[in-house]
PyMOL Python script that loads the backbone (N, CA, C, O; Angstrom):
from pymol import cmd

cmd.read_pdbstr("""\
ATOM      1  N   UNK A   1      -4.734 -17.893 -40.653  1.00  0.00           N
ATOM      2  CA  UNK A   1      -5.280 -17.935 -39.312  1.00  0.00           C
ATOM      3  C   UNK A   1      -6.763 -17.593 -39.391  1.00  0.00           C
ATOM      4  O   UNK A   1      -7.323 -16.767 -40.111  1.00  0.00           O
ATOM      5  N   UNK A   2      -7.201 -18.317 -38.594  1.00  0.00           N
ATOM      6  CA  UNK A   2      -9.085 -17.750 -38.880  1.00  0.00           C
ATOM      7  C   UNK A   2      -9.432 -16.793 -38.173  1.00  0.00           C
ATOM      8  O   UNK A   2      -8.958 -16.927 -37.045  1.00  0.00           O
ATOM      9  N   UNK A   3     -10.223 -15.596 -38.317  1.00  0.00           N
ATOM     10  CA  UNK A   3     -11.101 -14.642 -37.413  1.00  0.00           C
ATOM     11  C   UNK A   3     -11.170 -14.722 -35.973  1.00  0.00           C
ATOM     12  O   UNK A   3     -11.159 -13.764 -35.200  1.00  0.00           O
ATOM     13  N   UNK A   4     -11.239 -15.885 -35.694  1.00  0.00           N
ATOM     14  CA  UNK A   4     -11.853 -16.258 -34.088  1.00  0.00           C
ATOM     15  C   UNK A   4     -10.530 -16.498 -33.386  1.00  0.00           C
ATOM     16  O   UNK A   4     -10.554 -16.176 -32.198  1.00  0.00           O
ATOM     17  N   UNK A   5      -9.287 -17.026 -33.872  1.00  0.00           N
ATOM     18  CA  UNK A   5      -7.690 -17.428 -33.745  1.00  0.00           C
ATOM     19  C   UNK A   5      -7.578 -16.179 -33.438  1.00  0.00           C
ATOM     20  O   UNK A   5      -7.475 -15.887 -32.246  1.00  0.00           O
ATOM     21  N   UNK A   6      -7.571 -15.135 -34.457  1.00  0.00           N
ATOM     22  CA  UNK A   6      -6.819 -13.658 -34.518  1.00  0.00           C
ATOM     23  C   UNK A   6      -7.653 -12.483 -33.573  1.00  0.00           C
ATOM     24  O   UNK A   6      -7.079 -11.524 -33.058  1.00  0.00           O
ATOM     25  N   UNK A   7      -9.155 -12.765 -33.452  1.00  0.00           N
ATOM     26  CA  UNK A   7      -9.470 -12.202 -32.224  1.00  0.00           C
ATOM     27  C   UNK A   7      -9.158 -12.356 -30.588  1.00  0.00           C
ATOM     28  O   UNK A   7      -9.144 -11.580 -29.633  1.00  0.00           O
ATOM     29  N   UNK A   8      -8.885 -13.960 -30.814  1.00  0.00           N
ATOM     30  CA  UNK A   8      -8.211 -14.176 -29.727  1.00  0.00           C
ATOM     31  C   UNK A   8      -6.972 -13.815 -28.883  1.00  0.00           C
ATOM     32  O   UNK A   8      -6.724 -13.449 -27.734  1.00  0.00           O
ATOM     33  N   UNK A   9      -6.311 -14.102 -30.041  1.00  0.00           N
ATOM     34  CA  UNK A   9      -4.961 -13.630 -29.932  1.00  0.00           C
ATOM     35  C   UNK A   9      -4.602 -12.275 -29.345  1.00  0.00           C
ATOM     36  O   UNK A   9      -3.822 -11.994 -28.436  1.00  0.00           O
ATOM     37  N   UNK A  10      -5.786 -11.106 -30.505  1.00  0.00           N
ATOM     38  CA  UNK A  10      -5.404  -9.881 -30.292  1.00  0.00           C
ATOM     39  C   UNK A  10      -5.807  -9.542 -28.593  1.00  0.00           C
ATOM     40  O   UNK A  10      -5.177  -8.836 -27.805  1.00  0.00           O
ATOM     41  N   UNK A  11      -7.324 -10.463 -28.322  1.00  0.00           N
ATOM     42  CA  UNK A  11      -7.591  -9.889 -26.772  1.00  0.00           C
ATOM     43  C   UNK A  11      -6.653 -10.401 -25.818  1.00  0.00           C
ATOM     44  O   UNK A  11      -6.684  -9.834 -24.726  1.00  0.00           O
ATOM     45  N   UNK A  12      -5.955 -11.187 -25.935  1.00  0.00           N
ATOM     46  CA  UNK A  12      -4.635 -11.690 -24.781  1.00  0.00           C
ATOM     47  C   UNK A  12      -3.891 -10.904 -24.963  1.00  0.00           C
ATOM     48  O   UNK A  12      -3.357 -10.527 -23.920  1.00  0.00           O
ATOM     49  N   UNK A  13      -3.624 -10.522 -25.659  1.00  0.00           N
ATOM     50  CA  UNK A  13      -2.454  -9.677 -26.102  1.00  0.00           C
ATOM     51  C   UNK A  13      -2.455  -8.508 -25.761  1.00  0.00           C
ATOM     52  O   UNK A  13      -1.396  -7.894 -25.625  1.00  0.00           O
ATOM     53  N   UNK A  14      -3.888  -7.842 -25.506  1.00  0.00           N
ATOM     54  CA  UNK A  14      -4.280  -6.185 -25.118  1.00  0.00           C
ATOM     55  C   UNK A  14      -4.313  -7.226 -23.400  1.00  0.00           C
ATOM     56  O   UNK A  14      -3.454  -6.736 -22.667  1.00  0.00           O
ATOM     57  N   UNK A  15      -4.720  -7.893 -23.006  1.00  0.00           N
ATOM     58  CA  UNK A  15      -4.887  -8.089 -21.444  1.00  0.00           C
ATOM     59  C   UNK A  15      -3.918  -8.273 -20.888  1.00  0.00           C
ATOM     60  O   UNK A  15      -3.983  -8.187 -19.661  1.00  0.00           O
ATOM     61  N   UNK A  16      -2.606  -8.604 -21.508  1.00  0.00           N
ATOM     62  CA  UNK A  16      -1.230  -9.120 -20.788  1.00  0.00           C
ATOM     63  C   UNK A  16      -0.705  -7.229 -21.007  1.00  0.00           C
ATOM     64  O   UNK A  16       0.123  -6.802 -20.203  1.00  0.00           O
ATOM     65  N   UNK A  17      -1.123  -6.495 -21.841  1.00  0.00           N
ATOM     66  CA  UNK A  17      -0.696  -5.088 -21.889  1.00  0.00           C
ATOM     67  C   UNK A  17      -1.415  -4.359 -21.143  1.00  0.00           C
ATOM     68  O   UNK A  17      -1.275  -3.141 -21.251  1.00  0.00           O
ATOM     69  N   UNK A  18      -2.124  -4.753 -20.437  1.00  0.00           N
ATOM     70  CA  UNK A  18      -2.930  -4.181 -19.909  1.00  0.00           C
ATOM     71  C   UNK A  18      -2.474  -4.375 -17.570  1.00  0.00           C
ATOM     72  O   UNK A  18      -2.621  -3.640 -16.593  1.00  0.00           O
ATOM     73  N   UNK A  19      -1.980  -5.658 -17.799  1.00  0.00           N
ATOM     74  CA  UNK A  19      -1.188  -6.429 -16.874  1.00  0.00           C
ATOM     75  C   UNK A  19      -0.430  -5.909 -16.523  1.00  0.00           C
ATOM     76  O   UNK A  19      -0.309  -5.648 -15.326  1.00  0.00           O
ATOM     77  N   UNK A  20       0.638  -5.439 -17.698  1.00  0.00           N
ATOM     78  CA  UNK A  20       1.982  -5.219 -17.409  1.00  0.00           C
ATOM     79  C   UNK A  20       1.880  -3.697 -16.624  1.00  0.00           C
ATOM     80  O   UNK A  20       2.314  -3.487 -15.492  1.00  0.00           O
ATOM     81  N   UNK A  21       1.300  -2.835 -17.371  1.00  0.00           N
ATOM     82  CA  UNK A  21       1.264  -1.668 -16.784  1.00  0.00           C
ATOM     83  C   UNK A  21       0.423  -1.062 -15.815  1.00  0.00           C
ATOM     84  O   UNK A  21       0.423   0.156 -15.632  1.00  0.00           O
ATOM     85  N   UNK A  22      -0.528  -2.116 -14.978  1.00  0.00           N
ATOM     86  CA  UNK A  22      -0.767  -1.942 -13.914  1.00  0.00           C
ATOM     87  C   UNK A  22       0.183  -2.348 -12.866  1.00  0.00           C
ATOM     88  O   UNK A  22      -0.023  -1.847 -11.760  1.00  0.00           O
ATOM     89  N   UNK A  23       1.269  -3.221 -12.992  1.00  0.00           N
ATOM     90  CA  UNK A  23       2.059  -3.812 -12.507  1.00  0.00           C
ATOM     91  C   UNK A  23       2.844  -2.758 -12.280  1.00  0.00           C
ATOM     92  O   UNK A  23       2.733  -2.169 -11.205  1.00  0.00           O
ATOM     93  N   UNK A  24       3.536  -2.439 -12.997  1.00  0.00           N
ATOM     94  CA  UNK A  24       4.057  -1.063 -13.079  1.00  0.00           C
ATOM     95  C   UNK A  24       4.104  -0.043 -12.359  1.00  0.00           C
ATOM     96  O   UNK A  24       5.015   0.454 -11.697  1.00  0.00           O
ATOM     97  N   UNK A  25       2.638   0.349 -12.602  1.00  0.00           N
ATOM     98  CA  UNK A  25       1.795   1.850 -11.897  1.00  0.00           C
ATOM     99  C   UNK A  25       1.941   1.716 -10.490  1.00  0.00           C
ATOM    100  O   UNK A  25       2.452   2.572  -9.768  1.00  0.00           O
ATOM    101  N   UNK A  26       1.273   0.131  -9.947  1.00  0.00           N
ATOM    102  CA  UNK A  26       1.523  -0.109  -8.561  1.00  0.00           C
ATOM    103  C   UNK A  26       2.660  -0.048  -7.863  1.00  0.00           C
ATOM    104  O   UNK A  26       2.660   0.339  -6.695  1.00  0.00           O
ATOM    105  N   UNK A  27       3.993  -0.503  -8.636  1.00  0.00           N
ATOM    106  CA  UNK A  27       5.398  -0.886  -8.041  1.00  0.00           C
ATOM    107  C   UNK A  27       5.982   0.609  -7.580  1.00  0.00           C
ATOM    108  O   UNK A  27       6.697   0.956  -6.639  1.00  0.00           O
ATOM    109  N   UNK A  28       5.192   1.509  -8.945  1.00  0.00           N
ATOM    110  CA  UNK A  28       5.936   3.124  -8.611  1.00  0.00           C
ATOM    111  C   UNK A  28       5.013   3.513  -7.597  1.00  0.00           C
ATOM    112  O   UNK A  28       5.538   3.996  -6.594  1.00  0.00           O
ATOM    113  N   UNK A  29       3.919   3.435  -7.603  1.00  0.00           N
ATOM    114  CA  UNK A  29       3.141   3.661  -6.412  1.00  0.00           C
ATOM    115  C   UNK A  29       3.663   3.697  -4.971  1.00  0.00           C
ATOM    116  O   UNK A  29       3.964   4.687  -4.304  1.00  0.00           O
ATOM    117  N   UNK A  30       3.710   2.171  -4.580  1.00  0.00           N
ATOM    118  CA  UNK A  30       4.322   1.572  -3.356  1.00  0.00           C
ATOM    119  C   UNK A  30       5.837   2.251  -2.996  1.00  0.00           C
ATOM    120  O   UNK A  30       6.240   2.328  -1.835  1.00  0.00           O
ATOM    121  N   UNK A  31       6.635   2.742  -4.190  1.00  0.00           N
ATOM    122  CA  UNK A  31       8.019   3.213  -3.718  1.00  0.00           C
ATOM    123  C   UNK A  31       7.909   4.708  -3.383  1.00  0.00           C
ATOM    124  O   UNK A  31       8.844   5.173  -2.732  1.00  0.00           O
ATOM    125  N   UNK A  32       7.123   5.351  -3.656  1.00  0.00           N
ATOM    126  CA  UNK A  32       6.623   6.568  -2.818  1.00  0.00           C
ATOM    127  C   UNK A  32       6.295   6.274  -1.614  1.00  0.00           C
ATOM    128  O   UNK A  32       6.342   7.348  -1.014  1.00  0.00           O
ATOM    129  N   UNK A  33       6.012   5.523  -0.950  1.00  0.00           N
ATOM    130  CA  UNK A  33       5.340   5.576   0.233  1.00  0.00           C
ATOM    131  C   UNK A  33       6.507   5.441   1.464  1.00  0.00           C
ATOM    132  O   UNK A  33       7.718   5.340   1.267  1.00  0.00           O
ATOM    133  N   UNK A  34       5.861   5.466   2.712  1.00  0.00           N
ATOM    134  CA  UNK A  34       6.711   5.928   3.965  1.00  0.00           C
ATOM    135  C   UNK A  34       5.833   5.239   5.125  1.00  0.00           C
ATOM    136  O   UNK A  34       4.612   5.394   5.163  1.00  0.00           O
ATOM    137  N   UNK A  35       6.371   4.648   5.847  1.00  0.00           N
ATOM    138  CA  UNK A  35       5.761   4.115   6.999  1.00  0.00           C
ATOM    139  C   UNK A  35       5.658   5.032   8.099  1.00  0.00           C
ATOM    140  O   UNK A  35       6.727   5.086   8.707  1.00  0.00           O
ATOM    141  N   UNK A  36       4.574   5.933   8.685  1.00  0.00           N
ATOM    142  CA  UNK A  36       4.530   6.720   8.934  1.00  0.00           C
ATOM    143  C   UNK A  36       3.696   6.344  10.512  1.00  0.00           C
ATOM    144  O   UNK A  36       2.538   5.951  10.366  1.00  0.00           O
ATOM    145  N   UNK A  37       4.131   6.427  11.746  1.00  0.00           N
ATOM    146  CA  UNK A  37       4.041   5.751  13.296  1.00  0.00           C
ATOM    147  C   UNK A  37       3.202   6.960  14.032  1.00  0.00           C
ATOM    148  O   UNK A  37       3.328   8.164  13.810  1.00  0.00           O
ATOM    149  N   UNK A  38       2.423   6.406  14.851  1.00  0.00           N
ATOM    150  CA  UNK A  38       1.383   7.310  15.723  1.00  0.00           C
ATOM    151  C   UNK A  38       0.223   8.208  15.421  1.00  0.00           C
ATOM    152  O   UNK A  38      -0.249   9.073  16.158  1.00  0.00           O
ATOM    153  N   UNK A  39      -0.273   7.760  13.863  1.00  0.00           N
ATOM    154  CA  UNK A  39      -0.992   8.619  13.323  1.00  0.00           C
ATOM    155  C   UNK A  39      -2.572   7.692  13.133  1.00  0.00           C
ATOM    156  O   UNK A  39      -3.695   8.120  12.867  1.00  0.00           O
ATOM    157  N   UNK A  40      -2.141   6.438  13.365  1.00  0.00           N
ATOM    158  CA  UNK A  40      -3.537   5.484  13.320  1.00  0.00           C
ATOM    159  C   UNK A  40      -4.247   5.366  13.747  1.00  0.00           C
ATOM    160  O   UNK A  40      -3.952   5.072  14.906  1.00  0.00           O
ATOM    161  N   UNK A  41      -5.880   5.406  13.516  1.00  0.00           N
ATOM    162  CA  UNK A  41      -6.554   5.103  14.368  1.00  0.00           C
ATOM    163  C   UNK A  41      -6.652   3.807  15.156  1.00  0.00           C
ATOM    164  O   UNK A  41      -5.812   2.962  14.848  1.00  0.00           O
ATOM    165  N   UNK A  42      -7.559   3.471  16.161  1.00  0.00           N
ATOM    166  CA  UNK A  42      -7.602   2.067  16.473  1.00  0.00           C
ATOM    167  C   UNK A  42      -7.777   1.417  15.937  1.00  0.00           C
ATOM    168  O   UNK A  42      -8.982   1.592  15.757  1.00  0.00           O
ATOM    169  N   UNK A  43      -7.391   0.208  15.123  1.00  0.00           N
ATOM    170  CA  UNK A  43      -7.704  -1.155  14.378  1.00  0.00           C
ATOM    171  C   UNK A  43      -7.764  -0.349  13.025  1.00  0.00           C
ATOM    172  O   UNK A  43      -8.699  -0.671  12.292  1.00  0.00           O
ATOM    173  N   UNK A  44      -7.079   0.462  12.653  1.00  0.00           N
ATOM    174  CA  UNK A  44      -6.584   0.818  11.416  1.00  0.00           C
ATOM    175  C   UNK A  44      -4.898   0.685  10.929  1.00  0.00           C
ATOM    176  O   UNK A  44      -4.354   1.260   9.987  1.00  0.00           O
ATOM    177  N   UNK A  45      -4.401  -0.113  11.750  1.00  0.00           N
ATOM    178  CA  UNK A  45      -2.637   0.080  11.441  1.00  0.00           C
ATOM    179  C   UNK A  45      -2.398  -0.950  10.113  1.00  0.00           C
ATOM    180  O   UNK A  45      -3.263  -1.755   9.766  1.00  0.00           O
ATOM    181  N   UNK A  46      -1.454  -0.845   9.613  1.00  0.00           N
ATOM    182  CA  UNK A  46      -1.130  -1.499   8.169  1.00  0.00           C
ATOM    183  C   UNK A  46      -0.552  -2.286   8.401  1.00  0.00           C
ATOM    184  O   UNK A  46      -0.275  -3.019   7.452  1.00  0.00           O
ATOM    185  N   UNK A  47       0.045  -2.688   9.872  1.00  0.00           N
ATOM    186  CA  UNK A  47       0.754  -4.162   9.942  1.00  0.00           C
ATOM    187  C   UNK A  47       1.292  -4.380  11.907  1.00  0.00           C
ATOM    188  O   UNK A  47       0.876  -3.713  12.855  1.00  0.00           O
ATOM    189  N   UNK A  48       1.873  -5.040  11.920  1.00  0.00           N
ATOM    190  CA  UNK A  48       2.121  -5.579  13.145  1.00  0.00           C
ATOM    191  C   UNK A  48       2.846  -4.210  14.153  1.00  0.00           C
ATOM    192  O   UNK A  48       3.508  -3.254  13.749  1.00  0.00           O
ATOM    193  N   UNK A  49       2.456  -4.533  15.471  1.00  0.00           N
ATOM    194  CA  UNK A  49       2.716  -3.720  16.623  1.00  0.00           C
ATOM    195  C   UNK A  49       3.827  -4.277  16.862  1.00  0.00           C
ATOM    196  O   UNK A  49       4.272  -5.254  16.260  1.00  0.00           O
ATOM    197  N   UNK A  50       4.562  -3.443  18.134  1.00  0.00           N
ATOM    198  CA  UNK A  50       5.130  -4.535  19.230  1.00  0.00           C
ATOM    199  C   UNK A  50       4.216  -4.955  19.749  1.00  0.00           C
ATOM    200  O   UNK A  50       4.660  -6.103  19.714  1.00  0.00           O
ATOM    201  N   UNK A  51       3.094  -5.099  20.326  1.00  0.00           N
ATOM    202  CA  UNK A  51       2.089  -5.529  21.259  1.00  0.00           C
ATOM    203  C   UNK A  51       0.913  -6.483  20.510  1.00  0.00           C
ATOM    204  O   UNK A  51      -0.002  -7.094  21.061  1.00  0.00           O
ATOM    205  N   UNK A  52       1.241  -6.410  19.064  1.00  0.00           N
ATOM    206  CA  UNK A  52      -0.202  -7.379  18.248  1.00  0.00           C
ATOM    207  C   UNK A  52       0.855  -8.094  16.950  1.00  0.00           C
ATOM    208  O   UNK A  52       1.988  -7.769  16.596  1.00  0.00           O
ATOM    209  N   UNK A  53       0.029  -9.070  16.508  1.00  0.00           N
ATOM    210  CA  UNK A  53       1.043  -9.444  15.233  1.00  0.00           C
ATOM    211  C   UNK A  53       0.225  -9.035  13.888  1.00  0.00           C
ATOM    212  O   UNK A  53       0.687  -9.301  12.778  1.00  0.00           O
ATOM    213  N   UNK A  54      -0.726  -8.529  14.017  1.00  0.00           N
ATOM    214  CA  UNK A  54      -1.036  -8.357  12.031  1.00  0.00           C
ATOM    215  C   UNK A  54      -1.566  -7.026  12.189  1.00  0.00           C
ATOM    216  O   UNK A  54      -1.547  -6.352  13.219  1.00  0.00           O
ATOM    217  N   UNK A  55      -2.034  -6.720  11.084  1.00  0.00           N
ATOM    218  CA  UNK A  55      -2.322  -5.499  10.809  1.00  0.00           C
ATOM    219  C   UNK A  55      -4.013  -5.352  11.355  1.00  0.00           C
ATOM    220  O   UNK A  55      -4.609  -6.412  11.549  1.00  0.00           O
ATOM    221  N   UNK A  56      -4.505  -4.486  11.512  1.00  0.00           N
ATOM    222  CA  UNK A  56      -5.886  -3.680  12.287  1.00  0.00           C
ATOM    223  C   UNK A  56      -6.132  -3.942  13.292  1.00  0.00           C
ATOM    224  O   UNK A  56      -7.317  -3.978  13.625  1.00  0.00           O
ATOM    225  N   UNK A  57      -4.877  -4.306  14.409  1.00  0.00           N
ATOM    226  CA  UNK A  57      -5.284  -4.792  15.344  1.00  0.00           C
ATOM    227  C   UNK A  57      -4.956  -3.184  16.688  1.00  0.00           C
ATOM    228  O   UNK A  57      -5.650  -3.188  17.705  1.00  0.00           O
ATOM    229  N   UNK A  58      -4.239  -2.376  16.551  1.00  0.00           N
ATOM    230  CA  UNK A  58      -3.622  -1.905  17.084  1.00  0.00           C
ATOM    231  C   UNK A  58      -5.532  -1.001  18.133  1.00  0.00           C
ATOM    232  O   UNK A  58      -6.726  -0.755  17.958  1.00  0.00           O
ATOM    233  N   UNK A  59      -4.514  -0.924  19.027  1.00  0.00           N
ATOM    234  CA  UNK A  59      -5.626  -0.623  20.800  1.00  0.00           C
ATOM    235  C   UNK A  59      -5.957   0.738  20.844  1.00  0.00           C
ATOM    236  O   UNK A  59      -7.032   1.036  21.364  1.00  0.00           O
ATOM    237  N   UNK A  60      -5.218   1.638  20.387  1.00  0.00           N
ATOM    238  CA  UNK A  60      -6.067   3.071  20.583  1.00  0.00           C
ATOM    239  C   UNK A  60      -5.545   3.536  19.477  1.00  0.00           C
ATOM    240  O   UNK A  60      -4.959   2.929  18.580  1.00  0.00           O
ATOM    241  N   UNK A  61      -5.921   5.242  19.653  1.00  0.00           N
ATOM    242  CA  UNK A  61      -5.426   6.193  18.667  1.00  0.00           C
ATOM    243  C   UNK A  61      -4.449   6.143  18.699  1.00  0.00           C
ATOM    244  O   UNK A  61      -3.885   5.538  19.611  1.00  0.00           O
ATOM    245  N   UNK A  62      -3.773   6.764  17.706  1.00  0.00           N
ATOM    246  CA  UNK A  62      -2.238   7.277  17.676  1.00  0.00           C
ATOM    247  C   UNK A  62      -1.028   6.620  18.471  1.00  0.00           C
ATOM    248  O   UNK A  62      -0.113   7.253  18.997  1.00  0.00           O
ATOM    249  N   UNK A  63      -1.180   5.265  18.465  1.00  0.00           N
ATOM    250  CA  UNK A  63      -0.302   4.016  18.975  1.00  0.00           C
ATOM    251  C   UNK A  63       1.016   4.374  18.361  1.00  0.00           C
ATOM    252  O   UNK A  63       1.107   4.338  17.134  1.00  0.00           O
ATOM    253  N   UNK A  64       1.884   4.661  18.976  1.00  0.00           N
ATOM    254  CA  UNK A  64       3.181   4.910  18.920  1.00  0.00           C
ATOM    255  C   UNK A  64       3.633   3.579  17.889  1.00  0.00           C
ATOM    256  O   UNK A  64       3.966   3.975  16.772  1.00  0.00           O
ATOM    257  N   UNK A  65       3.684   2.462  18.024  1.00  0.00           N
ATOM    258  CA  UNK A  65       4.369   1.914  17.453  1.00  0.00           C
ATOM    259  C   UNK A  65       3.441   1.379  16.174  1.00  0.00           C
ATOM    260  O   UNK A  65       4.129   0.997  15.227  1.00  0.00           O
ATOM    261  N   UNK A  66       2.331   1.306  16.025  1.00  0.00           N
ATOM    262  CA  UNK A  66       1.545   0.946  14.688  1.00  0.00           C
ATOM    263  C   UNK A  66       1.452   2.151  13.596  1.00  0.00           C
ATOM    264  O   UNK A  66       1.108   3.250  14.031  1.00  0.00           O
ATOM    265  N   UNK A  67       1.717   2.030  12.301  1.00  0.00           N
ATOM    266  CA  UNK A  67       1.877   2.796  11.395  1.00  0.00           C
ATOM    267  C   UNK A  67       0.917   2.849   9.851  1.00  0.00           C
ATOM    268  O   UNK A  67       0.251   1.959   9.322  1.00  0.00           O
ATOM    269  N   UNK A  68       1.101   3.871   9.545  1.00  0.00           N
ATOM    270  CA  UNK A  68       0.268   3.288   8.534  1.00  0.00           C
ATOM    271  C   UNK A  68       1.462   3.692   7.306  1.00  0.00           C
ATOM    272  O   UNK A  68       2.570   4.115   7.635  1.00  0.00           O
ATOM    273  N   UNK A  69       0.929   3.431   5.394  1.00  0.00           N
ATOM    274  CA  UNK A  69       1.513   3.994   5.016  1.00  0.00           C
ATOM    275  C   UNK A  69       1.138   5.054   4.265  1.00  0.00           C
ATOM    276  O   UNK A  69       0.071   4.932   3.662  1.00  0.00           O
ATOM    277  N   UNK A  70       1.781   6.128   4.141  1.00  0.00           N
ATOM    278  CA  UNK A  70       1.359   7.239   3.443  1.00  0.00           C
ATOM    279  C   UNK A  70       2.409   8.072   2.377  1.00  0.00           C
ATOM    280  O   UNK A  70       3.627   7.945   2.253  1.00  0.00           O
ATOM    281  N   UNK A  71       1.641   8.803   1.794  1.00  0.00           N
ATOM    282  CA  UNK A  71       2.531   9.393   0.582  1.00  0.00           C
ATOM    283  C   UNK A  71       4.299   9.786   1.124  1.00  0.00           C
ATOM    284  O   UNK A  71       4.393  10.353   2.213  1.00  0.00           O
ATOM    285  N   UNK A  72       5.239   9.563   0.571  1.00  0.00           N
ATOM    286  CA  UNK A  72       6.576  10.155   0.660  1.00  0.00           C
ATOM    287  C   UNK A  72       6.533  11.719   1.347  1.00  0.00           C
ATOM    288  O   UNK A  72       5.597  12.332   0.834  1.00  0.00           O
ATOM    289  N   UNK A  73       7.209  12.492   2.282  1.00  0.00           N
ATOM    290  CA  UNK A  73       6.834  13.447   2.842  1.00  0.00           C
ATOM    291  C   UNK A  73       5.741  13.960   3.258  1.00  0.00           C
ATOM    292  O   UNK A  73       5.504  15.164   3.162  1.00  0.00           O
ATOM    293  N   UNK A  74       4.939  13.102   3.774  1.00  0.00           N
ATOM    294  CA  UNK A  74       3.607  13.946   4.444  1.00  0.00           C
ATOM    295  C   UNK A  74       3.571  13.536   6.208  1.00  0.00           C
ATOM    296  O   UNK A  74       3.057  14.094   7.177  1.00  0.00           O
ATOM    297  N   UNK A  75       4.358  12.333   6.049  1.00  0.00           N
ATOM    298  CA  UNK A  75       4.259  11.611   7.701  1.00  0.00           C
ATOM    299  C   UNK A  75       4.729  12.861   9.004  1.00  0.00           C
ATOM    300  O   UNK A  75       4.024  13.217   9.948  1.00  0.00           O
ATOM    301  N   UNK A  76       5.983  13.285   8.698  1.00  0.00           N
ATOM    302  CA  UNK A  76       6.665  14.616   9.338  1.00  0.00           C
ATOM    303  C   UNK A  76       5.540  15.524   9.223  1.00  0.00           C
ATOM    304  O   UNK A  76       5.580  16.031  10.345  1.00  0.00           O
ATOM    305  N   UNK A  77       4.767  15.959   8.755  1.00  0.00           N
ATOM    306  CA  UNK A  77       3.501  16.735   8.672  1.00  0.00           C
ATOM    307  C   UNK A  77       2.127  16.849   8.974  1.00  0.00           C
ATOM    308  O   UNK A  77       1.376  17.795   8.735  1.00  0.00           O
ATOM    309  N   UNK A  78       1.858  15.644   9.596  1.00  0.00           N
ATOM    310  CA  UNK A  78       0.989  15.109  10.271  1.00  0.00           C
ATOM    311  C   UNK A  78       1.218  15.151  11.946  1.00  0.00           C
ATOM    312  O   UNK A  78       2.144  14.479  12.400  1.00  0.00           O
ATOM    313  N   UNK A  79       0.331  15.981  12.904  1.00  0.00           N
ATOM    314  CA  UNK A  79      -0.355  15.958  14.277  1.00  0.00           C
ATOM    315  C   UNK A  79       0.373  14.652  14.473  1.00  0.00           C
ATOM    316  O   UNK A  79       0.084  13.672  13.787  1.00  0.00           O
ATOM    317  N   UNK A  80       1.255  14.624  15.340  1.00  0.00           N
ATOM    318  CA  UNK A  80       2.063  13.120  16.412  1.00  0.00           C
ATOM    319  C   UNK A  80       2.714  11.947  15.047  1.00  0.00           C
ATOM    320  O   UNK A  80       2.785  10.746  15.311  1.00  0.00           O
ATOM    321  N   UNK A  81       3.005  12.299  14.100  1.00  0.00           N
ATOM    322  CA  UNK A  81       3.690  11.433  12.920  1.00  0.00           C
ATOM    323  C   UNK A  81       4.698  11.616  12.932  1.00  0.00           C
ATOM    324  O   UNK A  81       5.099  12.768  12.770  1.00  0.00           O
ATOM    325  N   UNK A  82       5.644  10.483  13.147  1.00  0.00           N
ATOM    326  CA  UNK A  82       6.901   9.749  13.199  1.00  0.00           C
ATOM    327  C   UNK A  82       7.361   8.877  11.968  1.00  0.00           C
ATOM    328  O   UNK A  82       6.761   7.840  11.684  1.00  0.00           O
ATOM    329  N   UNK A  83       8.120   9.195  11.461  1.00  0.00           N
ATOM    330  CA  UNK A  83       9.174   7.879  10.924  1.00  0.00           C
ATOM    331  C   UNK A  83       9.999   6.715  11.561  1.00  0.00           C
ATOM    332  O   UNK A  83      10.667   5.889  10.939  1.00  0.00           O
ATOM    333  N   UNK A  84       9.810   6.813  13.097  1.00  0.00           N
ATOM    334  CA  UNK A  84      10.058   5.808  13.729  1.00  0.00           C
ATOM    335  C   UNK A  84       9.518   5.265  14.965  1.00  0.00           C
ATOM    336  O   UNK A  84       8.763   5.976  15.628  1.00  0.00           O
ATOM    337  N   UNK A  85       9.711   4.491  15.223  1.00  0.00           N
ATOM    338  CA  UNK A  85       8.392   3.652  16.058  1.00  0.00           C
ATOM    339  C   UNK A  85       8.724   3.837  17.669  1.00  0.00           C
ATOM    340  O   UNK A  85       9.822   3.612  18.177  1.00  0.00           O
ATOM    341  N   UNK A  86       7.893   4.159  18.155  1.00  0.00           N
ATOM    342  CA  UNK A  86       8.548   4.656  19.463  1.00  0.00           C
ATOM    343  C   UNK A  86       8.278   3.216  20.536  1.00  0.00           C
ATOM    344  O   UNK A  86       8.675   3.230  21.701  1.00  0.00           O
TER     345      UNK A  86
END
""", "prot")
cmd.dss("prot")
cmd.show_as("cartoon", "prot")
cmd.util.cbc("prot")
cmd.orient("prot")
């Protein structure tokens, strides 16, 4: 194999390893988290209202039904934070 073959090789090879375990990091990431209701600011919510369909749209503070997401146990601990959407 020539020099330039085997350098190649080796840098795909560190970038698909490099892939995998960001893939990873993120998936465990995201399964910690908690959708956490009434804690958003205005046009900060992470996804659809009853009253809007996408995310940053939500009308005032602490909108009962727009949520954001946040670490596993902190939502219950948070000033007007709900686990469910009022």
């Amino acid at each position: 194999m020539k020099k330039s073959n085997l350098a190649l090789t080796a840098a795909v090879t560190g970038l698909l390893a490099i892939g995998a375990t960001t893939l990873t990091t993120t998936t465990a990431a995201a399964a910690q988290k908690e959708k956490c209701y009434g804690v958003a600011k205005a046009g900060k919510n992470d996804c659809a209202t009853n009253s809007s369909s996408c995310a940053g749209t939500s009308t005032k503070d602490g909108q009962k039904d727009a949520f954001i997401a946040v670490p596993a146990g902190l939502c219950e601990r948070l000033v007007g934070g709900s686990l469910k959407s009022s």
